[in-house]
C-alpha positions as CSV (number, residue, x, y, z in Angstrom):
1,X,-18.6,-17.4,-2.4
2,X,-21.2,-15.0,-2.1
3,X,-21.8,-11.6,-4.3
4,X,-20.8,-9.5,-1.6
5,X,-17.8,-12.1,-0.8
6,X,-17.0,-12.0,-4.6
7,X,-17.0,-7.8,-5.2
8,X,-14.9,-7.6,-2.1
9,X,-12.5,-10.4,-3.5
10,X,-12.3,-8.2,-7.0
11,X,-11.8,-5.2,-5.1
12,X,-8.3,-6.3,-4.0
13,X,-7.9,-8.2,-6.7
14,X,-7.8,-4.8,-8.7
15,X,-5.8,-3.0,-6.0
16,X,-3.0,-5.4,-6.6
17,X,-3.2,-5.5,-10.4
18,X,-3.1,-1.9,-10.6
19,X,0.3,-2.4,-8.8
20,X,1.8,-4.8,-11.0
21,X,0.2,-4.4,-14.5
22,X,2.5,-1.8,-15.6
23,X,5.9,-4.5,-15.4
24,X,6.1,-5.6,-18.5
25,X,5.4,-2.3,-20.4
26,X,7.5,-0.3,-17.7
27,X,10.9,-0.5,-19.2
28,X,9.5,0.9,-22.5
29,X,7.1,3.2,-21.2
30,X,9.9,4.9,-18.7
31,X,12.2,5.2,-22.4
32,X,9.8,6.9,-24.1
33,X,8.9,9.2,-21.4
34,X,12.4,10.0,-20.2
35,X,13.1,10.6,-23.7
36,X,10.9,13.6,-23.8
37,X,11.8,17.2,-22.7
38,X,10.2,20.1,-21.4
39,X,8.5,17.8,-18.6
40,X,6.9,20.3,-15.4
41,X,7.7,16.8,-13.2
42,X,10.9,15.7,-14.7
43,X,12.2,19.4,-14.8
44,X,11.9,19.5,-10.7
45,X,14.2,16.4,-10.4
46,X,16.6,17.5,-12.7
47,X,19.9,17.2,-10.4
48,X,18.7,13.9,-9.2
49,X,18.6,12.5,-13.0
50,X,21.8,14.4,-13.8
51,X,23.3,12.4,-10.7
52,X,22.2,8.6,-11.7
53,X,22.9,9.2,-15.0
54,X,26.9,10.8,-13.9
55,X,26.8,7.3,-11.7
56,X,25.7,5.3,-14.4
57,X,28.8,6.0,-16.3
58,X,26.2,7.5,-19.1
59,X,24.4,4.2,-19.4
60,X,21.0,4.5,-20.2
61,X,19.8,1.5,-19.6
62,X,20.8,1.1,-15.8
63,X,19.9,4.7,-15.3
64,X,15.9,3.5,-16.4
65,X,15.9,0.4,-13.9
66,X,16.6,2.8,-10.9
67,X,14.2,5.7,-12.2
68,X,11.7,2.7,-12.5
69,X,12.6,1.4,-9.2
70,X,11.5,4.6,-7.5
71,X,8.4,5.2,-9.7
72,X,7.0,1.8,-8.7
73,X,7.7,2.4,-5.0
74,X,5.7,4.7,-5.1
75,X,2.5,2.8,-5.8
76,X,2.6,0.3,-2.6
77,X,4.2,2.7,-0.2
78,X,1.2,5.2,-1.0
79,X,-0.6,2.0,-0.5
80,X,0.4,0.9,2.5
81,X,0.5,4.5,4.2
82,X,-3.5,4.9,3.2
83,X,-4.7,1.7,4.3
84,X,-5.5,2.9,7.6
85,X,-6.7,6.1,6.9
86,X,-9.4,4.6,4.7
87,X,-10.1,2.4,7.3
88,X,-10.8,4.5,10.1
89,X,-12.8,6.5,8.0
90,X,-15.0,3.5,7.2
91,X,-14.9,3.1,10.6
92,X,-16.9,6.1,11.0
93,X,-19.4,6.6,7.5
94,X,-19.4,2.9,6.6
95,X,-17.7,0.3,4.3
96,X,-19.9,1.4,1.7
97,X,-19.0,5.2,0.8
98,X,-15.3,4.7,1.1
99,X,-15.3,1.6,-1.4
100,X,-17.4,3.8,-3.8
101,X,-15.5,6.6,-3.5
102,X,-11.8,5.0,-3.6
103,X,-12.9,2.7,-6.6
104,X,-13.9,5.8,-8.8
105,X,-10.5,7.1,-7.7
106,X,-8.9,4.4,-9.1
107,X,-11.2,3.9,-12.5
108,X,-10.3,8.1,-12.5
109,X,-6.6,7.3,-12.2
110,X,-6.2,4.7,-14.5
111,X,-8.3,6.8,-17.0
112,X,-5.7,9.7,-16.6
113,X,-2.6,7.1,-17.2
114,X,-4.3,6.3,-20.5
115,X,-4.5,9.7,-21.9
116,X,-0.8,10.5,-20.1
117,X,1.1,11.9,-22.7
118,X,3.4,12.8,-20.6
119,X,5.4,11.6,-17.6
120,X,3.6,13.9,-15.5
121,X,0.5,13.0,-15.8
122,X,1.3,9.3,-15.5
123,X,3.4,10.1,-12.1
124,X,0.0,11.5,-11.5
125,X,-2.0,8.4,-12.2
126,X,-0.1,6.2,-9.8
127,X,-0.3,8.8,-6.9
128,X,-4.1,8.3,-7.5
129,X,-4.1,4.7,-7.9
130,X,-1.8,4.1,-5.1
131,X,-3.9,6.1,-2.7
132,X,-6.9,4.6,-3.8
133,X,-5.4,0.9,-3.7
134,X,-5.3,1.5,0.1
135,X,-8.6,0.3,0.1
136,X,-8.0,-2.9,0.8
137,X,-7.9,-2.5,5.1
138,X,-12.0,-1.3,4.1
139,X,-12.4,-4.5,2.1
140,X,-10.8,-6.5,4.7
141,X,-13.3,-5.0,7.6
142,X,-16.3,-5.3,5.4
143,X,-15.1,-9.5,4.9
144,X,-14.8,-9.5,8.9
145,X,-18.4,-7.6,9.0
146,X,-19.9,-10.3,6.9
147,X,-18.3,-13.4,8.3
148,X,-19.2,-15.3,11.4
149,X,-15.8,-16.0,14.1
150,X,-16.0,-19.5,12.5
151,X,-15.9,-18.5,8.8
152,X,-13.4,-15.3,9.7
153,X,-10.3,-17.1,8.7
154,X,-12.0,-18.4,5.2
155,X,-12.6,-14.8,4.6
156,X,-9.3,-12.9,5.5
157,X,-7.8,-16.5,3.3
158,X,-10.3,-15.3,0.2
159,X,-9.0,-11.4,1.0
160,X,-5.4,-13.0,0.9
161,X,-6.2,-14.8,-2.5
162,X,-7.5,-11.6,-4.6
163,X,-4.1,-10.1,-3.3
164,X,-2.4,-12.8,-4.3
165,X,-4.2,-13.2,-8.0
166,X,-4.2,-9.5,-8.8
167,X,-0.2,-9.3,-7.9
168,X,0.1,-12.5,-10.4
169,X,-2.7,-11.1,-12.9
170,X,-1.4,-7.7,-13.3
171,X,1.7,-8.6,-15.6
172,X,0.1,-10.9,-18.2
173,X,-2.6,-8.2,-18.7
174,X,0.0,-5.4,-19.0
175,X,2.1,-7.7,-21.1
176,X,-0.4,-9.2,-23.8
177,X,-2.6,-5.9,-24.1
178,X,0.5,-4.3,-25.1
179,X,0.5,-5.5,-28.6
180,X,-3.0,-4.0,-29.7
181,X,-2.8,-1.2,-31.7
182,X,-4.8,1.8,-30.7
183,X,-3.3,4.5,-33.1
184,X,-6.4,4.5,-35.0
185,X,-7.8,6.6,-31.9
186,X,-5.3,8.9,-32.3
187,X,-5.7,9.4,-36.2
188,X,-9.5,10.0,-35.4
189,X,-9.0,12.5,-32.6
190,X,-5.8,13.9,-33.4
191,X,-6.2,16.8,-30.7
192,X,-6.0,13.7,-27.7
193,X,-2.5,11.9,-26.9
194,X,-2.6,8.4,-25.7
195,X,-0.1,7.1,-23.5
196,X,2.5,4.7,-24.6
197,X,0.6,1.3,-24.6
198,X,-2.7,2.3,-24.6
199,X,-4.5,-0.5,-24.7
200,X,-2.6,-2.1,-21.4
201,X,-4.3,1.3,-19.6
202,X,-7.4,0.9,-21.3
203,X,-7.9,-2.9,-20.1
204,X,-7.4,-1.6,-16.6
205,X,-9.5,1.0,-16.7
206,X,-12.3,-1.1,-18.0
207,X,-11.6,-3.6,-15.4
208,X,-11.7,-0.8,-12.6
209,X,-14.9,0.5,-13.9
210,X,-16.6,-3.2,-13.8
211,X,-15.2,-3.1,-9.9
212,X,-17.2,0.4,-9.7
213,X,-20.4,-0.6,-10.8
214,X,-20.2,-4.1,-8.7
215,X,-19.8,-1.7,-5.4
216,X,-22.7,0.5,-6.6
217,X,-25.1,-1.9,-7.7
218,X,-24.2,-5.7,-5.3
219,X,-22.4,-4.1,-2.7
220,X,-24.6,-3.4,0.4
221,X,-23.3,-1.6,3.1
222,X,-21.9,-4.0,5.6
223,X,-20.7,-1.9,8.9
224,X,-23.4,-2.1,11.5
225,X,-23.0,0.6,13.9
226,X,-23.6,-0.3,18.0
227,X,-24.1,2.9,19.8
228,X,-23.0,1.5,23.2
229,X,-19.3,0.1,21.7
230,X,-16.9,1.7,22.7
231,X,-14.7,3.6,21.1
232,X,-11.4,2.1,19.9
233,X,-7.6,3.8,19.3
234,X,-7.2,2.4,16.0
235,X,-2.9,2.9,14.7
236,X,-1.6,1.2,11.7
237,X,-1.7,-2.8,11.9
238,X,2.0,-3.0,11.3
239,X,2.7,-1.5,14.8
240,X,1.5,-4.7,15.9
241,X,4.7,-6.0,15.5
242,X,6.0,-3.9,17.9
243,X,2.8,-4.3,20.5
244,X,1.5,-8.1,20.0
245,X,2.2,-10.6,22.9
246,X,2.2,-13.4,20.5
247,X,5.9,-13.7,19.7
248,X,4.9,-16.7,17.0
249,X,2.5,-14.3,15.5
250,X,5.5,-11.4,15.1
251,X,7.9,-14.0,13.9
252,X,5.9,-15.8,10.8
253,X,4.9,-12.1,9.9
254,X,8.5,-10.7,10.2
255,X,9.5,-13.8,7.8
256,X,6.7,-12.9,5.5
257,X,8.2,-9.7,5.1
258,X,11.7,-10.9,4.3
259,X,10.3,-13.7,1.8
260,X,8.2,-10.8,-0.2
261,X,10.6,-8.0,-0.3
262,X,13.4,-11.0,-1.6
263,X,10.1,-12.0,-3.9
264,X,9.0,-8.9,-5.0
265,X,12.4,-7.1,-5.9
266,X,12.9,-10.2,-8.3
267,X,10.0,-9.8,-10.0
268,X,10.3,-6.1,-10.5
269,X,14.0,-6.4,-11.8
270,X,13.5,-9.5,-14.1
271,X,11.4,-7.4,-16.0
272,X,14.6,-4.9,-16.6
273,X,16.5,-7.8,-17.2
274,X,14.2,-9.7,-20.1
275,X,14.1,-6.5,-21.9
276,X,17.5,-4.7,-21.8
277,X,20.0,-8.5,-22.1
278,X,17.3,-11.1,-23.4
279,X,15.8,-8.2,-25.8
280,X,12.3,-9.9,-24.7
281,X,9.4,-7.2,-25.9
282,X,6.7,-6.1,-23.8
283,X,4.3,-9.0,-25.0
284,X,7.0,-11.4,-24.4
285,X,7.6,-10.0,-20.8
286,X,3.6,-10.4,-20.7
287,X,4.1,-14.2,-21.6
288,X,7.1,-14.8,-19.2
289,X,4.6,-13.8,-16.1
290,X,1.7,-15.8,-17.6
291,X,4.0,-18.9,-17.1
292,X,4.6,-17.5,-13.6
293,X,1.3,-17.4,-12.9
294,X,0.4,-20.7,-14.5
295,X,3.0,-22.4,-12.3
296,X,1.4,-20.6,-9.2
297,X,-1.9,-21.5,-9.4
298,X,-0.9,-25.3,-10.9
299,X,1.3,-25.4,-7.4
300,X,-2.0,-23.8,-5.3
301,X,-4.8,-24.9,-6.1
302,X,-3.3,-28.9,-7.1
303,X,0.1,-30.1,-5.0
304,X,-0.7,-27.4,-1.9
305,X,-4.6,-28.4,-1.5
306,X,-3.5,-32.0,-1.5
307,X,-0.8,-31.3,0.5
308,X,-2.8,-29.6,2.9
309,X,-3.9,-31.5,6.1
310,X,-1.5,-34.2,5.5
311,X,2.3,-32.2,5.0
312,X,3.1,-30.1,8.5
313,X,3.1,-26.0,7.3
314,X,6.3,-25.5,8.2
315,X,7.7,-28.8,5.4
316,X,5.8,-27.3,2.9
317,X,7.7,-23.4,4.1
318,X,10.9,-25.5,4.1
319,X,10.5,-26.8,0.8
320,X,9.1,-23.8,-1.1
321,X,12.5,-22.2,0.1
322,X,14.8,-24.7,-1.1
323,X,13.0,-24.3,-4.5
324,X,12.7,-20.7,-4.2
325,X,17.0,-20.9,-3.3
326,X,17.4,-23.5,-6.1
327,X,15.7,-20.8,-8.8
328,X,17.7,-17.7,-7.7
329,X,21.1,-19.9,-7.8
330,X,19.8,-20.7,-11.4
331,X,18.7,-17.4,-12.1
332,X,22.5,-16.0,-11.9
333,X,23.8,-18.1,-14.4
334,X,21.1,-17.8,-16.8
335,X,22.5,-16.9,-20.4
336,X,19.1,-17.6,-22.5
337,X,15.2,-18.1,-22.2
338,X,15.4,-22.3,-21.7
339,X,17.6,-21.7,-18.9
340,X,15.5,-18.5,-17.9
341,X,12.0,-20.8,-17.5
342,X,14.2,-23.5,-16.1
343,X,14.9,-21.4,-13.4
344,X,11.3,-19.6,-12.8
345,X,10.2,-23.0,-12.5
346,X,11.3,-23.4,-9.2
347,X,11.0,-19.5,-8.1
348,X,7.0,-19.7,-9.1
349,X,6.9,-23.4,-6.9
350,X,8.6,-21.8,-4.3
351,X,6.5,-18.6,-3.9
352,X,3.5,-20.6,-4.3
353,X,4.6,-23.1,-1.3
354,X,5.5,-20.3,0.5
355,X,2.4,-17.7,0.6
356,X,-0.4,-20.1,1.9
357,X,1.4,-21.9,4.5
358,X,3.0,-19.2,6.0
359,X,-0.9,-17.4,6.3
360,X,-2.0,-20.7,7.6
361,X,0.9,-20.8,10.3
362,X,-0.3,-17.1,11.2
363,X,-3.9,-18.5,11.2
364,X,-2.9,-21.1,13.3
365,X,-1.3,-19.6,16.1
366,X,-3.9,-16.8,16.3
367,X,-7.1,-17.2,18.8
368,X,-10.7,-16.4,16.8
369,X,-10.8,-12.7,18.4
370,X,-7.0,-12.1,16.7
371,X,-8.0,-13.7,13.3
372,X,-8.1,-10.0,11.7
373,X,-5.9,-8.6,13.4
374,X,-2.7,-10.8,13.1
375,X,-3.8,-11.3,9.4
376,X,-3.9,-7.2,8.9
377,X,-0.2,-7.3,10.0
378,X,0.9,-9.9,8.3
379,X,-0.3,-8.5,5.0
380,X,0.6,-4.9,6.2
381,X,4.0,-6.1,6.2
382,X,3.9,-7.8,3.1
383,X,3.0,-4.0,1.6
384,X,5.8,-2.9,3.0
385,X,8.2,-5.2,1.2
386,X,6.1,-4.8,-2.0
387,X,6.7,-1.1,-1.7
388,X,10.6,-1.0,-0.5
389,X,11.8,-4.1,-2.9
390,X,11.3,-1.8,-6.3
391,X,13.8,0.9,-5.3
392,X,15.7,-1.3,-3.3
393,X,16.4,-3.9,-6.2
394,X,16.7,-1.2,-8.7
395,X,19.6,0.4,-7.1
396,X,21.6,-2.2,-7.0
397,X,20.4,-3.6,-10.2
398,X,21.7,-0.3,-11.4
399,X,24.9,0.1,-9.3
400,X,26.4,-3.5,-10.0
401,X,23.7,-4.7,-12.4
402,X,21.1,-7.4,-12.9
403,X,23.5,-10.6,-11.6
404,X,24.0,-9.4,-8.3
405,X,20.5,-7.9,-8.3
406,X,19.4,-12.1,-8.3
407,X,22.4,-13.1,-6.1
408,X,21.0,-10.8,-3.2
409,X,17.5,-12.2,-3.6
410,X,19.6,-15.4,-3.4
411,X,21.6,-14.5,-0.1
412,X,18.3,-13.3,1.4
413,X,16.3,-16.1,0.9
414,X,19.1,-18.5,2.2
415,X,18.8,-16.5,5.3
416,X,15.0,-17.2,5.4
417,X,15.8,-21.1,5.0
418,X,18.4,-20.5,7.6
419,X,15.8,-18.5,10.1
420,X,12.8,-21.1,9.0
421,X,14.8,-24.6,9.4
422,X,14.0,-25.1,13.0
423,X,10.2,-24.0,12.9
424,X,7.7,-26.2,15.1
425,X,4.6,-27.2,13.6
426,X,1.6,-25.1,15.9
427,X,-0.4,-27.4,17.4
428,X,-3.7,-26.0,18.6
429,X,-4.7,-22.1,17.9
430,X,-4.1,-19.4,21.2
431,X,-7.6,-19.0,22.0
């Protein structure tokens, strides 16, 4: 991996751990600010709150994981929506400028959640950092810019793996920075207000400002311009789904989407879940993900490399669902923390099964002049599940509560084993 391979590979790595470092602290941090009155943002959606909480039957706690739900919606679907924007913009100035300018935006935006002191101003900070995180269509050009046809797919795979490591990062930072004490700060400024788990904001703005001055000081400007191309009608790479001729291409990408949004709405709910029945802390909630994560990468980067080569894609998708159906069945019945980490066990082997052979398939079944472009709508999709699956779970986390919440991840994925059991293995990539 090169320098400019690396900064482009932290850039999404940040993008994603801006989107999922605030689960472990988000069920406290929503209390305290919901708590509060008098707020300008709050005040707006007043009817709305007075609503969930008349559906709620008056329970607070339910009425949190919905308001959540919507609050961390808003993150990937602002994601997802400026992702080509960004893009054709690059397009125009260069990969450069935009990555300087969005990676500010984000060290900004993370600076303004850690001196929210209200739930305004922390709204506020994930509008920023959701726009910003859109980024990641630049970072993905700039890889294609500085890759051969040969070495494209290695690229987009590295692109795919700072995705992947910032969604898994995010929590355990969130998490274990939640139990330092920053009050001092507060006693020695008294006129500033900090937000609730400083030091959780503070670690990602510090990391967002390292990703700054890598852009400014490594990152040379990749896009070389050819006066004589012509000029292309760029839409969003999830239309693709609608205009790609390669049906195989459409199908592995359309799974993707179901196995994410199943994925995703699990791993935003648990975090309701190990806080408001398993009365797990923040920090705790922090160390429940690093497991998740250690599982992930022991699956990745030992039993999947080996694997790899020798196991057809499409056993290895098969068997990561079985696991991932096996950990939701668990999941329902689980009364306490050894049967909680019995049954992430098999939801972390699953996902990790599930995410690199189901971008190899893509890669496989895609000639070298579609490597980009059937791997921008696969992970475009994937966006859209991330950003759907928050507000989606929530609701009926809050309508008939966390057990059902795990039994429709369940459901969902047995329809993906269902839709996946009769996959071919590609042979040969369309060229």
């Amino acid at each position: 991996m090169n320098k400019l391979s690396f900064v482009l590979f932290f850039t999404v790595f940040i993008d994603m751990m801006g989107f999922s470092v605030i689960f472990p602290i988000f069920p406290e941090t929503l209390k305290i600010f919901l708590a509060k009155s008098g707020d300008p943002v709050l005040d707006k959606f007043t009817d709305l709150t007075r609503i969930l909480m008349e559906a709620s039957g008056g329970d607070w706690s339910l009425f949190v994981a919905l308001f959540g739900g919507i609050v961390a919606s808003l993150y990937s679907l602002l994601q997802f929506a400026f992702a080509p924007i960004w893009g054709r913009i690059s397009d125009r100035i260069g990969r450069k400028p935009i990555l300087v300018f969005t990676s500010l935006g984000s060290f900004f935006g993370y600076a303004v959640w850690l001196f929210s002191g209200s739930f305004s101003l922390f709204v506020f900070s994930r509008v920023i950092t959701g726009m910003m995180g859109g980024n990641i269509s630049v970072a993905s050009a700039a890889m294609a810019d500085i890759t051969s046809e040969k070495d494209r797919a290695k690229g987009m795979g590295l692109i795919g793996a700072g995705v992947g490591l910032g969604f898994i990062a995010g929590p355990p930072i969130g998490g274990l920075f939640a139990k330092v004490d920053l009050s001092f700060f507060e006693l020695l400024f008294p006129e500033i207000t900090l937000t609730a788990f400083p030091a959780s904001a503070l670690a990602a703005t510090f990391v967002a400002f390292l990703n700054l001055l890598m852009i400014l000081f490594w990152f040379r400007e990749t896009l070389k311009k050819d006066p004589e191309a012509p000029k292309q009608k760029k839409t969003h790479p999830i239309l693709g789904v609608f205009t790609s001729k390669n049906r195989e291409v459409v199908l592995y990408s359309l799974l993707y989407f179901i196995f994410v949004f199943a994925f995703s709405g699990f791993e935003f709910s648990i975090n309701f879940y190990l806080s408001q029945f398993l009365n797990y802390s923040p920090s705790e909630i922090g160390f429940t993900f690093v497991y998740i994560g250690m599982i992930i990468v022991l699956i990745q980067g030992g039993v999947f490399r080996k694997l790899s080569g020798k196991v057809k894609e499409t056993r290895l998708v098969r068997a990561g669902s079985i696991s991932l159906l096996l950990g939701f069945a668990l999941l329902y019945f689980v009364s306490n923390s050894y049967q909680l980490f019995i049954a992430l066990t098999f939801l972390s082997s699953g996902s990790a099964l599930l995410h690199p052979s189901l971008s190899t398939l893509v890669s496989l079944v895609s000639g070298k002049e579609e490597q980009g472009t059937n791997l921008g709508m696969f992970r475009s999709l994937a966006s859209l599940g991330r950003g759907l699956a928050p507000f989606g779970f929530c609701l009926i986390y809050f309508s008939k509560g966390p057990a059902v919440s795990f039994l429709t991840s369940g459901i969902i994925c047995f329809c993906f084993l269902l839709l996946i059991w009769k996959l071919k293995q590609p042979g040969h990539s369309h060229s």
